[in-house]
C-alpha positions, 0 to 999 in steps of 0.5 A: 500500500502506497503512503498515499493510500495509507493516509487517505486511510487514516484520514477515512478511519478519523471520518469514520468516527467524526460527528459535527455537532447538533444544535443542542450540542452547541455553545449554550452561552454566546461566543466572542469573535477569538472563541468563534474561531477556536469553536469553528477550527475545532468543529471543522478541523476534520474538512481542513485541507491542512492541519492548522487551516480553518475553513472560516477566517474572523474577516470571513465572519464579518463579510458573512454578517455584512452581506445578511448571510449570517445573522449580526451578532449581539453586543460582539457575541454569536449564538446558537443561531450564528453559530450554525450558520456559521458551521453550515456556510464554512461547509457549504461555501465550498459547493454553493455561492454566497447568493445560494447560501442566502437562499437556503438561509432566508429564515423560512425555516425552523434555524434549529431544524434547518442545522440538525437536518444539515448535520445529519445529512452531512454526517451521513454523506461522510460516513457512507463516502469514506466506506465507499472509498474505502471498498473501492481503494485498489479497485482503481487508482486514486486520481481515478477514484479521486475524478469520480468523487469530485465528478459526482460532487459537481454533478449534485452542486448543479442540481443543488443550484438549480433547486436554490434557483428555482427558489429563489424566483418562487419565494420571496426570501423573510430575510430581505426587506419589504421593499426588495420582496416585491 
């Protein structure tokens, strides 16, 4: 077995056994902004590129709170709430864009639901991705295996998109303001 294949093993056996955590598990008091970086590079450590990378930077919080993405603090300090859409853009803004992402936060859900339904889809999709990799390591060289994940990753980021389109042209987003709905 290559190094290659032994450290996308080890990285798969870490995935294996890896769970973001629910609402309730959340922070119950809010965060200031050094605790929302400590919180989100424990919490997403294991989709970093690099050891000591975090998928969200504090400049990142702050566009993300300018632009609506995420709600705007309370006197400095993230909730629940922001915290979950936080954990949800620092996934998801790999496969959906910034606009995307608004529509798929524009408050017409439940926020406590909306991050437990995410939560559960994306620990899922890891647990079954990783046992799939791991059946299929050797079945096929891994530039191989690696083009038909991201193939098929591109291909559900469309459909994904074209669902967020089509919602956003049909429902009004509760996040915007009166004047822009019409």
């Amino acid at each position: 077995m290559s190094d290659t294949e032994q450290n996308v093993l080890c990285w798969l056996d870490a995935a294996a056994s890896f769970a973001l955590p629910e609402w309730e598990s959340l922070p119950s008091i809010p965060l200031y902004m050094d605790q929302v970086m400590m919180f989100a590079r424990e919490t997403l450590s294991l989709y970093a590129r690099e050891e000591n990378q975090s998928p969200l930077t504090s400049s990142m919080v702050n566009n993300y709170v300018k632009t609506g993405l995420v709600d705007h603090p309370d006197h400095k300090r993230y909730g629940k709430k922001q915290l979950a859409q936080l954990v949800m853009t620092g996934l998801l803004k790999q496969v959906l864009s910034i606009q995307d992402l608004t529509v798929l936060f524009d408050g017409s859900e439940d926020p406590a639901a909306l991050y437990d339904s995410f939560v559960s889809v994306q620990n899922s999709a890891l647990k079954e991705t990783s046992a799939l990799v791991k059946e299929e390591m050797g079945a096929e060289t891994m530039r191989s295996l690696a083009m038909r994940l991201a193939s098929e990753a591109n291909a559900r980021r469309a459909v994904a998109e074209r669902i967020l389109s089509e919602l956003s042209e049909r429902e009004p987003s509760k996040k915007a303001p009166e004047k822009q709905r019409r």
